[in-house]
C-alpha positions as CSV (number, residue, x, y, z in Angstrom):
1,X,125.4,90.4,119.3
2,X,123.8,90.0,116.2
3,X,120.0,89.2,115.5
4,X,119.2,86.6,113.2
5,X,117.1,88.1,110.5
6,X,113.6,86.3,111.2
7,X,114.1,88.2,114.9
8,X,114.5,91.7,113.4
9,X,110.9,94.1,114.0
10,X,110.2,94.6,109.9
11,X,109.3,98.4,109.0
12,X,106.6,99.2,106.8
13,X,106.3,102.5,105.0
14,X,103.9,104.3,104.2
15,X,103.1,103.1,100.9
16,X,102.4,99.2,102.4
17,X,100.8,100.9,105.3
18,X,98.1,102.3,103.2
19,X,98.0,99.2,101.1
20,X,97.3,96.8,104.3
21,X,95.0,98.9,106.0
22,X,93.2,100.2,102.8
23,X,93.4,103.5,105.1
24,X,93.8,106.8,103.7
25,X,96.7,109.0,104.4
26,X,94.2,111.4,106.0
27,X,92.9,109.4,108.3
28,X,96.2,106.9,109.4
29,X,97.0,111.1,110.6
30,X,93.4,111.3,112.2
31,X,94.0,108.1,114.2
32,X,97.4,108.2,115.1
33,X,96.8,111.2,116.4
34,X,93.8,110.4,118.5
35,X,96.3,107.1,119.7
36,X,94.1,105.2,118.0
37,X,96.7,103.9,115.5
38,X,100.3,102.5,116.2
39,X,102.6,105.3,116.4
40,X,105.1,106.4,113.8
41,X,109.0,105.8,113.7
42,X,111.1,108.6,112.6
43,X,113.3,107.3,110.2
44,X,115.1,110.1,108.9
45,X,114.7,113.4,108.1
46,X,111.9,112.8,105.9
47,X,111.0,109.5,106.2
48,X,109.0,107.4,108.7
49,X,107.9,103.4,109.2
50,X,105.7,101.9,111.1
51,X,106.9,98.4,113.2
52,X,104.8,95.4,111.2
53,X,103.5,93.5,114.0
54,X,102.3,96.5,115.8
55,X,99.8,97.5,112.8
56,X,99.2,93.5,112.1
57,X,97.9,93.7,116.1
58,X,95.8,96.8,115.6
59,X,94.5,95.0,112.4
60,X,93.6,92.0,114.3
61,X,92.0,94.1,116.9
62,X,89.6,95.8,114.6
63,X,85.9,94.6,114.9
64,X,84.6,92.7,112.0
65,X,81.2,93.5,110.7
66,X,78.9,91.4,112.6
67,X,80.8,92.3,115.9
68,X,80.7,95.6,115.1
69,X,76.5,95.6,114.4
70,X,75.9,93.6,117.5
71,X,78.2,96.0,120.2
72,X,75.9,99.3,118.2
């Protein structure tokens, strides 16, 4: 059975990763490994994704600023 191509998870590597977070490569590695970020797909060999709406979710779930001063 085939999946039409709007059903299929997208993959985003590394590059967009770091370009929709604004996240460093550094710390994506800090947070993912504190389980604090979506975790990694392996790929290949030497390459790895990330599933789109996973890191859209942790995205949403970030506190904005005004949140984030009230909850300190």
């Amino acid at each position: 059975m085939m999946m039409e191509k709007s059903n299929l998870p997208r993959i985003l590597r590394k590059p967009q990763i770091k370009k929709v977070t604004a996240l460093s490569d550094p710390t994506i590695w800090r947070l993912e490994k504190a389980g604090k970020f979506p975790k990694r797909l392996q790929l290949g060999d030497n390459s790895v994704g990330w599933l789109e709406h996973e890191v859209l979710e942790w995205i949403a779930s970030r506190p904005r600023g005004a949140e984030k001063s009230e909850a300190a």
